[in-house]
C-alpha positions in Angstrom: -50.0 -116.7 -50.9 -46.3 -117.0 -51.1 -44.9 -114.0 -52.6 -41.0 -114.1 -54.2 -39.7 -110.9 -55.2 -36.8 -110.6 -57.9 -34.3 -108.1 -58.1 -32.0 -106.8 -61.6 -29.9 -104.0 -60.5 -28.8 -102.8 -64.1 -26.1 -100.1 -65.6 -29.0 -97.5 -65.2 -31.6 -98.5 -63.1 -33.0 -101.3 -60.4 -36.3 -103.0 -61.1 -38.1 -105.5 -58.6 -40.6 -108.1 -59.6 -43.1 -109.6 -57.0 -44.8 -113.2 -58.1 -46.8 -115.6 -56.5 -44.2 -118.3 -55.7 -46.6 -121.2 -56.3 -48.0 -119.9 -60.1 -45.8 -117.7 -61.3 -48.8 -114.9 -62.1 -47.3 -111.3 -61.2 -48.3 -109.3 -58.9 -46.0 -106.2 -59.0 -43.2 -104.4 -60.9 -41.2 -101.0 -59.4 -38.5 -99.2 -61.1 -36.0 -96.8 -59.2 -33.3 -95.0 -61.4 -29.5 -94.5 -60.3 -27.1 -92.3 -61.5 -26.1 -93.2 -65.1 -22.4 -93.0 -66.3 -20.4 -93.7 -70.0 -17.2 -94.9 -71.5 -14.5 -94.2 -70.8 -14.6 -93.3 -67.4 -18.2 -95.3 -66.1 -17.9 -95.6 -61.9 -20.8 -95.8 -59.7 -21.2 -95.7 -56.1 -22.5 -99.5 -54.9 -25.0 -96.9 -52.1 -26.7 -95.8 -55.4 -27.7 -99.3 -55.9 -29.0 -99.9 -52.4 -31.0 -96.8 -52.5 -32.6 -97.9 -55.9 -33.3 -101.2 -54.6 -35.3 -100.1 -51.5 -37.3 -97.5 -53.8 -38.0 -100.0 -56.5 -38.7 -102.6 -54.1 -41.5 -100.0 -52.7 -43.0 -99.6 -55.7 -43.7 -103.1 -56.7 -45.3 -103.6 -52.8 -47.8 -100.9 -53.9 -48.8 -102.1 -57.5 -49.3 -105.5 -55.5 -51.0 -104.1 -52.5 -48.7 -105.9 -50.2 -45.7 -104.9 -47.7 -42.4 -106.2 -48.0 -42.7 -108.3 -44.8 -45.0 -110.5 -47.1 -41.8 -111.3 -48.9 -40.8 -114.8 -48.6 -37.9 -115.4 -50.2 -35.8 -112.8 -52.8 -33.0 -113.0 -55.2 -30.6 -110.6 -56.9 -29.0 -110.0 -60.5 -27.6 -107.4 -62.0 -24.7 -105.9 -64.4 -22.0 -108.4 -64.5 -18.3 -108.0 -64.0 -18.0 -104.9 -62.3 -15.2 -104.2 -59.5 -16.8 -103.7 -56.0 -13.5 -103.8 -53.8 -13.9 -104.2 -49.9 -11.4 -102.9 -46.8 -11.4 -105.3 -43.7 -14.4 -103.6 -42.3 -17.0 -104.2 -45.5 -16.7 -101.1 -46.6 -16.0 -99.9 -50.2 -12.7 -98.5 -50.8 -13.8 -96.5 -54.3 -16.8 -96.0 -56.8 -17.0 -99.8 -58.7 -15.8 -99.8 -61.8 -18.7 -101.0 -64.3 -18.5 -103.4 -67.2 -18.7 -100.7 -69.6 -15.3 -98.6 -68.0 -12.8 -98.9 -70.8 -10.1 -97.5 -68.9 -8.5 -100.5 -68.4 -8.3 -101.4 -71.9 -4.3 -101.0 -71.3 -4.3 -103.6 -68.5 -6.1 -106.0 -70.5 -4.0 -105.5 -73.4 -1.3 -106.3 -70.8 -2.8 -109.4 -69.7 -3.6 -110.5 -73.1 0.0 -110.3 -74.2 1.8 -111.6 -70.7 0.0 -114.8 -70.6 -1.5 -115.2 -74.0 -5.0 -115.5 -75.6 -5.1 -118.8 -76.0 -4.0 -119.7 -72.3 -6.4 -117.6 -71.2 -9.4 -119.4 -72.6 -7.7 -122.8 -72.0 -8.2 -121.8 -68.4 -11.1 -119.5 -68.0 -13.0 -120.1 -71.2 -12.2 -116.7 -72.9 -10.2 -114.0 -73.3 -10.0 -111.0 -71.1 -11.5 -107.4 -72.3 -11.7 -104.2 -70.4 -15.3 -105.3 -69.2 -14.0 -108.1 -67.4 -13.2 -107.6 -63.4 -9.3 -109.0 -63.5 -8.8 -106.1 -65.5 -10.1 -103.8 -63.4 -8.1 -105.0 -60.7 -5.2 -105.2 -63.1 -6.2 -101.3 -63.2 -6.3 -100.8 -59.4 -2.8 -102.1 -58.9 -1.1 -99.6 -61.3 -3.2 -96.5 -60.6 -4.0 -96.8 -56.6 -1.8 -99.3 -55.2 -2.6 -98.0 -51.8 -6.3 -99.0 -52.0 -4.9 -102.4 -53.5 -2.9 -102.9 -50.3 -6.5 -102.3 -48.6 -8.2 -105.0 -50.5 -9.9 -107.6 -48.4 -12.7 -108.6 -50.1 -13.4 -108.3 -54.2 -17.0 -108.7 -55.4 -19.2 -108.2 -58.4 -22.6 -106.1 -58.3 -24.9 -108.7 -57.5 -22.4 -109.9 -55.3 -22.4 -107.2 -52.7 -26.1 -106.2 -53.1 -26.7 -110.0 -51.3 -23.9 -108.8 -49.2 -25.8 -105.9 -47.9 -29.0 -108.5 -47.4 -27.2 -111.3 -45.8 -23.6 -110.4 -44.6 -22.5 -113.1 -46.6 -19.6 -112.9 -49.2 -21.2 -114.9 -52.1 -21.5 -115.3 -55.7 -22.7 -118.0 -58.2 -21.1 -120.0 -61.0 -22.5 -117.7 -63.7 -21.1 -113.8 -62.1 -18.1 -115.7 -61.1 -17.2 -116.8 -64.6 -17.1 -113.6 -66.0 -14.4 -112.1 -63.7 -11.7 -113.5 -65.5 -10.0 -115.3 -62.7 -12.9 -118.4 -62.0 -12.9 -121.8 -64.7 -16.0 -122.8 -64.4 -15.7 -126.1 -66.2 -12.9 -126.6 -63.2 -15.4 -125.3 -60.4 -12.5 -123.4 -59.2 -11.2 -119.9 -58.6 -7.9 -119.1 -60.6 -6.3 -116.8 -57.6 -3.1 -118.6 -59.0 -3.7 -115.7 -61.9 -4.4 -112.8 -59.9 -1.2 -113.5 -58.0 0.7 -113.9 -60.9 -0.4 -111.2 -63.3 -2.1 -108.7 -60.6 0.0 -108.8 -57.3 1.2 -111.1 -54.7 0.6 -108.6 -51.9 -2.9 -109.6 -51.7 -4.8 -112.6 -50.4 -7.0 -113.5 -53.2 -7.9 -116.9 -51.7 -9.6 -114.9 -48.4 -10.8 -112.2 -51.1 -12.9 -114.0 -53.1 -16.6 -115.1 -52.4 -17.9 -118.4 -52.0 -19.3 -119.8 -55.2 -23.1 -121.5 -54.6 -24.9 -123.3 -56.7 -28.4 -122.7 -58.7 -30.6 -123.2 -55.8 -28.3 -123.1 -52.9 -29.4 -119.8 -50.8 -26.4 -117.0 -50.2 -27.9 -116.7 -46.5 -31.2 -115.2 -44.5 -31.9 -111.3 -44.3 -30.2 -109.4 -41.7 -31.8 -107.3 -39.2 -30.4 -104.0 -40.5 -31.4 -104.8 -44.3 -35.0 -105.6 -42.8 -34.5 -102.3 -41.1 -33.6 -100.2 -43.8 -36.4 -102.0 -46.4 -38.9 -103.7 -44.7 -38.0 -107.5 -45.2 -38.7 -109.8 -42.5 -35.8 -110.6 -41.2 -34.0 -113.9 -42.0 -35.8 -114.2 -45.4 -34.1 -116.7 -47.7 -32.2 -115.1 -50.2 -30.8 -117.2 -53.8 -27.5 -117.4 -54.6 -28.5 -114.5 -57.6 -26.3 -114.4 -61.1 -25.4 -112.2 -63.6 -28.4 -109.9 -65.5 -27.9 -112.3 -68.8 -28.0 -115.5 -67.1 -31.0 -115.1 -65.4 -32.4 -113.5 -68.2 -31.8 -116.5 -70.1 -33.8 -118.4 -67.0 -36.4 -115.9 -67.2 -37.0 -116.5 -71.2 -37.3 -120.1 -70.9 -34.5 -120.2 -72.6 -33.6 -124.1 -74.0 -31.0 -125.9 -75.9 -31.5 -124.9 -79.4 -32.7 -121.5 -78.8 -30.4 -118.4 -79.3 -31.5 -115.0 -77.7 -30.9 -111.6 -78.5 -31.0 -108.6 -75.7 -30.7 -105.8 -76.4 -30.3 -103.0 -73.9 -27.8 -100.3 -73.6 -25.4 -103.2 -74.3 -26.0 -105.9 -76.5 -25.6 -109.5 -76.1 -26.6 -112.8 -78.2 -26.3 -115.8 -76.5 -27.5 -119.6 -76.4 -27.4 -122.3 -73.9 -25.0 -125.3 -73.9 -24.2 -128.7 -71.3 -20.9 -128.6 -72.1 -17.8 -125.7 -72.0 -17.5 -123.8 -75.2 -13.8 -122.7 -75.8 -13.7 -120.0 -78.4 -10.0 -119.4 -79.6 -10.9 -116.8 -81.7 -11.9 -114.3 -78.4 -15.5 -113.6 -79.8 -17.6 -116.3 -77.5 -17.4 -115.6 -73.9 -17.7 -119.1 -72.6 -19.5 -118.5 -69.6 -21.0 -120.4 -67.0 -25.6 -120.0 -66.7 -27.4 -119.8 -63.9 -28.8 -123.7 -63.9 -25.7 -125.4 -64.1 -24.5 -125.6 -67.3 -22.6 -122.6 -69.4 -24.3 -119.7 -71.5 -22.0 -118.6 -74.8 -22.8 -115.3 -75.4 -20.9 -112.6 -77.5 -21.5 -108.9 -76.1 -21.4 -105.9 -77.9 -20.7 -102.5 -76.0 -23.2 -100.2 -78.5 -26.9 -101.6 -78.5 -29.8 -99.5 -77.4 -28.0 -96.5 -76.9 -27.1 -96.2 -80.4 -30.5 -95.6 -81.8 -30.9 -93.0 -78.6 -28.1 -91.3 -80.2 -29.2 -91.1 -83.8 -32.9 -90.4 -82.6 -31.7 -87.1 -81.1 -29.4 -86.3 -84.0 -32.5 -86.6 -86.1 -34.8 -84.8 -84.1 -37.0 -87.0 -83.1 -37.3 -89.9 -80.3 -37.1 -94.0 -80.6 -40.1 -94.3 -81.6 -40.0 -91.8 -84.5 -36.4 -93.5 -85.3 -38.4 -96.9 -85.7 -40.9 -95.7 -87.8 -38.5 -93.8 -90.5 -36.7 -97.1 -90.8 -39.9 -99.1 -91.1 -41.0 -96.7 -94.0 -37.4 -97.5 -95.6 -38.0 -99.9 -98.9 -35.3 -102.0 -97.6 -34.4 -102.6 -101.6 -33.4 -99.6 -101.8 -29.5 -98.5 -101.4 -29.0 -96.9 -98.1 -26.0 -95.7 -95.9 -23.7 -98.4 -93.9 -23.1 -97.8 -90.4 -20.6 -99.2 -87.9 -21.5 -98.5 -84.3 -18.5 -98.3 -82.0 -19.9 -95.0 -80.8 -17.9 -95.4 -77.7 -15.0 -98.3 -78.9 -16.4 -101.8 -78.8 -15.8 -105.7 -76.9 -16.5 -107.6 -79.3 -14.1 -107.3 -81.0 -12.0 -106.2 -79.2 -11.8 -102.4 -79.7 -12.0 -99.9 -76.8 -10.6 -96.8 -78.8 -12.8 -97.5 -81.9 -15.1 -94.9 -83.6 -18.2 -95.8 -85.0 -17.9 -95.3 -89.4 -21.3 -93.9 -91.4 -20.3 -94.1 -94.8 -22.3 -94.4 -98.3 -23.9 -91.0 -97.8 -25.2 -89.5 -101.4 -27.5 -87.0 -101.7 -30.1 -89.5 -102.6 -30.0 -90.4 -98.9 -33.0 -90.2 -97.0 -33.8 -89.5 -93.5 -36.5 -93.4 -93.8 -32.9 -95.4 -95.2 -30.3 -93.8 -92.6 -32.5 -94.7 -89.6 -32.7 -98.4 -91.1 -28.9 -98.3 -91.2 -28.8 -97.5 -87.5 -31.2 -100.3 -86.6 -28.7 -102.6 -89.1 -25.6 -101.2 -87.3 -27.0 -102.7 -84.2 -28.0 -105.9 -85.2 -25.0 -106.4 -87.4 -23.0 -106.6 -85.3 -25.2 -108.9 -82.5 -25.3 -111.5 -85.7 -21.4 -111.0 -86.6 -21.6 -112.7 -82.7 -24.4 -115.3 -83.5 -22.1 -117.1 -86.3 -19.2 -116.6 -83.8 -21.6 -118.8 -81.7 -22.6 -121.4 -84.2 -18.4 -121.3 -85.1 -17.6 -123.2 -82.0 -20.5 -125.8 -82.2 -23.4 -124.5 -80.7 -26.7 -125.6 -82.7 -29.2 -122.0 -82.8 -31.5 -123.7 -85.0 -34.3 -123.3 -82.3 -36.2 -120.2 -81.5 -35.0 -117.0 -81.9 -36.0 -114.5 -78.8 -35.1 -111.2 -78.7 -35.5 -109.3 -75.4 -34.1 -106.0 -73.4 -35.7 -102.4 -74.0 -35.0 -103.3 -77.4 -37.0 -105.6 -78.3 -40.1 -103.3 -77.4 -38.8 -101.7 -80.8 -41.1 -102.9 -83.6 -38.4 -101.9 -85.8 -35.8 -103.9 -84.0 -37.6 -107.3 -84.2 -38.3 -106.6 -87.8 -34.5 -105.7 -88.8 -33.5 -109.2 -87.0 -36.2 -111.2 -88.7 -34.9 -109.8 -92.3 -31.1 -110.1 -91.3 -31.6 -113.8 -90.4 -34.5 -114.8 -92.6 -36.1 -116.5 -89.6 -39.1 -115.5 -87.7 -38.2 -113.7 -84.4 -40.2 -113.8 -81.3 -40.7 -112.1 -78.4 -42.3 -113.8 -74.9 -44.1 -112.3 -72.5 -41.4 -111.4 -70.4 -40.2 -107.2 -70.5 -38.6 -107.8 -67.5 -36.7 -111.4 -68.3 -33.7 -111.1 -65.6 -36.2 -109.6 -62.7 -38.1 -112.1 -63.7 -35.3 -115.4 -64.0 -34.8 -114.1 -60.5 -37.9 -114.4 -59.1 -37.8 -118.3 -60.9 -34.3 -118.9 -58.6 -36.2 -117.5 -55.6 -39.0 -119.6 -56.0 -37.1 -122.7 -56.4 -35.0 -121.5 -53.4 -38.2 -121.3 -50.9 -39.7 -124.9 -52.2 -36.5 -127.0 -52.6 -37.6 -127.6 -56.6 -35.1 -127.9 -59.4 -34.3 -124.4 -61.1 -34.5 -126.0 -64.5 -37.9 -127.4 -63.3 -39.2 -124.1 -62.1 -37.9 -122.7 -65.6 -40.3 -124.9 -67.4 -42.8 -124.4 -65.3 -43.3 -120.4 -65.4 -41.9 -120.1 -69.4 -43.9 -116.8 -70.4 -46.1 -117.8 -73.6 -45.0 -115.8 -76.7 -46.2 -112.1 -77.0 -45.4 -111.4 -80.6 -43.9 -112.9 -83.3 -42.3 -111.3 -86.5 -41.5 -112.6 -89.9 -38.8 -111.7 -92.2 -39.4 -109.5 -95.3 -38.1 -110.4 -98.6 -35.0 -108.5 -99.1 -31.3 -108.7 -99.7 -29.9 -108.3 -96.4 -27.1 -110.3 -96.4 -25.6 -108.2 -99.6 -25.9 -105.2 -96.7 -24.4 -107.2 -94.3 -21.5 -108.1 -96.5 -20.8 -104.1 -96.6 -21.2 -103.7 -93.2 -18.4 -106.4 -92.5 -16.1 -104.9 -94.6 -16.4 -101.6 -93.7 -16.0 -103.0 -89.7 -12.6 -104.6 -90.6 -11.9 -101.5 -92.0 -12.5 -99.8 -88.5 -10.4 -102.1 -86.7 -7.5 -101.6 -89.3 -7.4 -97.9 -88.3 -8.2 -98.1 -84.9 -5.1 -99.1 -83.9 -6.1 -101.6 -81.0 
């Protein structure tokens, strides 16, 4: 039995999938955690990631009662746009700046303003934020020059994880087009910008990675990484992508559809042939992991916002989900803006999240539905930024992430929309997208085809209540332009 194993190194943890590369069927999941860090100042050491990866990768041999040398072939994604800069040697200069840093919210401001926002989606396909990785280098040249000067190689998560497996410097169309320096419509790396707008001391043409395509393999495993985790050496290993676009592979996802994940970001996106170009700066118009691009909006405050307000209540997520499902959503409750720790989109890094419509009629049942609305406000604020710039969502609606295990969750979508919101049989959709590029890796299939083939059947499906939600809504979008009136970004 072929055996594929698929790997989603994420802001807080690295999980590894094992499937039988000719069905599909699972035959092992392992989790290892790494050291978790927030806004404004959220670095990681890239070693934390390895050492996850080998224990996760552990685990999921032992649930499927086999060793890692009866891997055949393996792919990596994980958390997308983060900084992982390299000397000469391979080795990491500093901690990698994660998605989620806001720190270099003044260098993208910077950016913004030098070149302009709308000739920055003319030739990347959006506008840069603090998450994005030309901002982080923007950062490295004003606040450590000297490790700048340094700089031979510049990667993303995903990137150097298959570095550590192969040697290789490589990345795929869909990481690469959410560095802020690749145009994927063009199939070509921007270093013309990084010189420009960065610094002209560094090579950027030797510093970036090859970019491969959907099923081109990055390179074989490497006698040390089989060393260090068990892996036959010289393994094939996937070209990888970022933990959305994979995601989307893993979900089936088709034209038509729009998904929403929800994990300790949140992101709604939907899948397109052609490049989306969003003047506005909402849509992200990203490359996916099959060839064509991925729209997505992305919200900084997901997940974690309901883990806030759970422990301000005294209780947990699950006890947060249940007050709000007791809520008679008729009823007038509170309003809440979540930019708990500033916000992307928009655009708003200093932000504050905003409760407000407190009376003492309030109830603990209608301030946890607010939180769950916060959330999904604001993930629906980017699903009409979406259908804005032509991009039909009249499909399925999937929701996915930690999230969407959150009866309360799917239930506040399916009201907000008025549409019946699903959720497929996949809790692990990027582990799982990149067990689908593995497989299609090791037999020379299509990725689209092997997408098809191993779609995960629907595990539940929710149906909107009756209720006013989009009178709530309206609130909530007023008070949120209130919020960025004040925030001053």
């Amino acid at each position: 039995m072929p055996v594929v194993a698929g790997i989603d190194s994420s802001t807080q943890s690295c999980t590894v999938e094992l499937r039988d590369a000719d069905s599909g069927v699972r035959l092992g999941t392992g989790r290892a955690p790494h050291p978790v860090t927030h806004p404004p100042l959220s670095e990681q050491d890239p070693e934390a990631w390895w050492r996850a990866l080998g224990a996760a990768l552990n685990l999921a041999c032992q649930e499927a009662g086999v060793r890692p040398n009866a891997i055949d072939a393996l792919s990596v994604t994980a958390q997308c746009h983060g900084l992982v800069a390299l000397d000469s040697t391979g080795g990491v200069l500093r901690p990698a700046k994660l998605w989620n840093d806001t720190t270099s919210a003044p260098q993208a401001t910077r950016l913004v303003t030098q070149y302009g926002a709308r000739e920055w989606v003319r030739a990347i396909g959006l506008t840069p934020t603090a998450a994005l990785t030309v901002t982080k280098l923007a950062w490295l040249a004003d606040h450590e020059p000297g490790n700048l000067r340094r700089l031979a190689a510049v990667l993303v998560p995903h990137d150097w994880l298959t570095y550590r497996l192969t040697g290789e410097r490589t990345t795929d169309r869909s990481d690469a087009s959410g560095t802020g320096y690749y145009a994927a419509f063009e199939q070509r790396w921007r270093t013309d910008l990084l010189a420009d707008l960065v610094s002209e001391e560094v090579d950027w043409d030797a510093a970036v990675p090859k970019v491969l395509g959907p099923t081109e393999p990055a390179g074989h495993v490497l006698p040390q990484a089989s060393a260090e985790l068990g892996l036959r050496p010289g393994v094939p290993v996937g070209p990888g992508g970022g933990d959305q676009h994979l995601g989307a592979v893993g979900l089936g996802l088709k034209h038509g559809d729009v998904v929403y994940s929800l994990g300790t970001s949140g992101v709604v996106f939907s899948a397109s042939t052609d490049p989306v170009f969003d003047f506005t700066g909402w849509v992200d118009g990203v490359a996916d992991a099959t060839g064509g691009y991925l729209p997505l909006v992305c919200t900084l405050n997901a997940a974690k916002v309901t883990d806030t307000f759970a422990r301000l209540l005294g209780t947990d997520v699950i006890g947060l989900g249940a007050l709000a499902l007791a809520a008679d959503p008729a009823q007038q409750r509170p309003t809440l803006v979540a930019y708990l720790d500033g916000e992307r989109s928009p655009s708003l890094p200093r932000a504050q999240g905003l409760l407000a419509g407190l009376t003492t009629a309030s109830t603990r049942e209608g301030l946890a539905l607010s939180v769950f609305e916060g959330v999904v406000f604001g993930l629906v604020r980017g699903h009409r930024a979406i259908e804005a710039v032509g991009v039909p969502t009249s499909g399925n609606v999937l929701v996915a992430g930690g999230g969407a295990r959150s009866p309360a969750y799917r239930q506040v979508l399916a009201d907000v929309l008025g549409r019946p919101v699903i959720t497929r049989d996949a809790p692990e959709a990027s582990a799982r997208g990149a067990c689908v590029q593995a497989a299609a890796v090791l037999s020379g299939t299509g990725i689209t085809t092997m997408r098809d083939a191993w779609c995960p059947p629907p595990a539940a499906t929710v149906e909107p209540r009756p209720c006013d939600s989009a009178a709530v809504m309206e609130s909530y979008l007023t008070l949120a332009d209130q919020v960025q009136g004040r925030s001053g970004d």
